[in-house]
C-alpha positions, 0 to 999 in steps of 0.5 A: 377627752372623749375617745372617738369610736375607731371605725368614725375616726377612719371614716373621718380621716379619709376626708384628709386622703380625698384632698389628695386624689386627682380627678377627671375635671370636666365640670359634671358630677359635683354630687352624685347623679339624679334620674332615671334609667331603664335596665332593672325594671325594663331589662331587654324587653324588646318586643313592642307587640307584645309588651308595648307599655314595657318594650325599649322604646322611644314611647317608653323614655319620652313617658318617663319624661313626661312624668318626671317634670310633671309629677315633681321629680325633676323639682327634686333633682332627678334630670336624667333619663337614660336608656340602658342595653337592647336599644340598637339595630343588631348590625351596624350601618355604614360603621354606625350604630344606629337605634332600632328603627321600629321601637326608635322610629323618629332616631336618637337625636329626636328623643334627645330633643324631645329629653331637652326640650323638658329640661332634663338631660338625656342619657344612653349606653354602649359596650366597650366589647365586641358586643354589649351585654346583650349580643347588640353591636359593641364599640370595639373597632369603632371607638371615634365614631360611637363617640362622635355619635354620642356628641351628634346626638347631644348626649349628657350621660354615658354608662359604657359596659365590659361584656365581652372584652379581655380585660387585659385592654379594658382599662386603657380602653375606657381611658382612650374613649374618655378622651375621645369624647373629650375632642368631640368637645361635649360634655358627657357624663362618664360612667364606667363599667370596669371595676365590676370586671375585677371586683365580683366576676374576678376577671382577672383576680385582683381590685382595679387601680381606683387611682386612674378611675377617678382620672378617668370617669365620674362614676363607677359600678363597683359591683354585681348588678343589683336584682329586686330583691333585699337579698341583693340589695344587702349583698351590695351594702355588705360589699361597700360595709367590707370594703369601705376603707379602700372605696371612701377615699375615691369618692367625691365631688366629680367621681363616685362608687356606684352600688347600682340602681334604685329599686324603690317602686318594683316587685321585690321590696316591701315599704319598710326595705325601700326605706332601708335602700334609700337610707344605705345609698344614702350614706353611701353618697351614690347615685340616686338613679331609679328603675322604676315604672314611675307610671304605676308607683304608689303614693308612699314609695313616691314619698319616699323618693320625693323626700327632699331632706334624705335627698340633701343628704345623698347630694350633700356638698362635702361629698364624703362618702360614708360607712357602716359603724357596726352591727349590733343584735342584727341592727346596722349602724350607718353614718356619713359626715355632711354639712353643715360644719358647726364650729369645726365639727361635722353634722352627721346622718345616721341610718339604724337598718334591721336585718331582723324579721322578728316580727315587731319593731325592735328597740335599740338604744343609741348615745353619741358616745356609741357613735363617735361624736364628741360635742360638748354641746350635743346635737339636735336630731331631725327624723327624716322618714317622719316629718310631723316628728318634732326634732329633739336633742342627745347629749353627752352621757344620754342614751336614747331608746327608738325603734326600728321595723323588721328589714326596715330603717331609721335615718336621722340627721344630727346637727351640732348644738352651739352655745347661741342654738342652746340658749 
């Protein structure tokens, strides 16, 4: 009998301890989210005279529309758009919150149309503070009315932050706006804020009860917001890495961790660390929401973010979320159990990501047995950052030599061989 690598047998032994979690059962988030949204790249530029390509406006969301149905985003499944902080008027008018009037002149409710009306689903952002993050009206104390707007305004999607709320109130906070959303009677996409509170700003010291999350909301940000740069997208994959075995069994169809937004396309990442995000979020079964001007991106990042087998993988029906395996000479190993289930074993896409920067590819050797897996059979394995790679076999007892480019990544998939696929 082959002894199963320990870290993969915990990997997969929380696909049992998932069954048990209860979740928020409102029909959205069966794999994870797809889309777009404004907040790394855009940030809180506000001044539309100065930067009117750049400025939070509606131009800027229905231009992003525009170009994910018509250059093949959304035939790959990204549909959201989705608006972050810095879109309101700085008061309130008559208890409601209301969009800037010179940057969102025709109203919230007409860029919605305008989302909907290209098949995508539209989605925004409020604070469950006092004010958001960025010192814009808050939903503290108007709690009914924002999500009664957020129904008006035929919202799918609803990322609520925590900046300036005592953290003391926060979490039952959250729970009352789901459900008042929930009365209004549309379906929103909820996205929460409050484990970032605990987790990285320590406000209080201590992990937040994930238990009451996946009742309450289908996405969550884990962690500290993602900058452009490698640094940070390694800071938030060391997170997940060192936390795996408590975060994986809260992920799932209908809930999920959210380690932050895609960077690919941006300033900060060169070609071969875009593929090692896109392979680690991959793995990690999160959302693939981009922030990124889709206006100005290259033709190899657009490949990238097109590419429809790494986009199975992250949307793979299972939902098991999975982990890194181990690192060896400064090469990560990443691994996720997927679909499909061949005669009772998993498939499983694994990521070799490279902390080196020693200036070649660096050669590394891989077996099924340094990875866990166990059939007999052995397991075809697909390339899937080279699609004119032909797919080749491992079995039990080879070891296979690849190499993998400095801060870069390989990603396969490797599915079972049957007895029928070998002859």
């Amino acid at each position: 009998m082959t002894i199963i690598n320990k870290n993969l047998l915990s990997l997969v032994c929380t696909v049992f301890l998932m069954s048990t979690v209860q979740s928020l059962d409102n029909g959205l988030a069966k794999t994870p989210p797809m889309g777009w949204m404004s907040w790394e790249r855009f940030r809180c530029i506000t001044d539309c005279d100065k930067y009117p390509d750049e400025c939070i406006s509606e131009r800027l969301f229905m231009e992003m529309a525009d170009i994910i149905v018509n250059e093949g985003y959304l035939a790959a499944g990204y549909e959201y758009v989705n608006i972050d902080d810095c879109w309101t008027e700085m008061e309130r008018e008559n208890g409601k919150i209301v969009p800037d009037k010179k940057r969102f002149p025709h109203g919230v409710k007409y860029l919605s149309d305008y989302i909907h009306s290209k098949g995508l689903k539209f989605g925004t952002y409020l604070d469950y503070g006092t004010k958001t993050c960025a010192g814009y009206p808050g939903t503290l104390g108007f709690e009914a009315t924002d999500a009664q707007s957020l129904a008006d305004w035929e919202v799918d999607f609803i990322k609520l932050d925590g900046c300036n709320i005592d953290t003391s109130v926060m979490v039952d906070g959250y729970i009352e706006f789901g459900k008042m959303m929930n009365k209004t009677g549309r379906p929103i996409m909820y996205s929460c804020s409050w484990p970032a509170y605990f987790e990285y700003y320590r406000r209080p010291t201590s992990i937040p009860d994930y238990d009451i999350l996946v009742e309450t909301c289908n996405l969550w940000r884990n962690y500290v917001d993602i900058d452009d740069s490698y640094e940070s997208v390694l800071f938030i994959a060391d997170y997940f890495a060192n936390n795996s075995d408590r975060l994986i069994p809260y992920a799932g169809p209908g809930h999920w961790n959210d380690p932050d937004t895609l960077l690919l396309g941006n300033f900060g990442l060169s070609y071969e660390q875009s593929k090692a995000q896109l392979a680690i979020w991959a793995i990690l079964a999160a959302p693939f929401l981009l922030s990124t001007d889709l206006r100005t991106i290259t033709p190899e990042i657009k490949e990238l973010i097109l590419n429809r087998e790494i986009i199975a993988i992250d949307q793979d029906k299972l939902g098991i979320q999975g982990k890194r395996l181990s690192a060896l000479n400064r090469i990560e190993t990443w691994i996720r159990p997927v679909s499909p289930i061949v005669n009772n074993e998993y498939s499983y896409a694994v990521a070799f990501v490279s902390r080196r920067t020693d200036g070649h590819g660096y050669a590394f050797e891989f077996s099924l047995e340094k990875l866990g897996l166990t059939n007999l059979l052995g397991y075809e394995v697909k390339d899937l950052f080279d699609s004119k790679r032909e797919s080749f076999k491992i079995t039990l007892g080879q070891s296979l030599e690849d190499r993998v480019n400095p801060t870069g990544a390989n990603f396969y998939k490797l599915t079972p061989i049957t007895n029928r696929a070998r002859r």
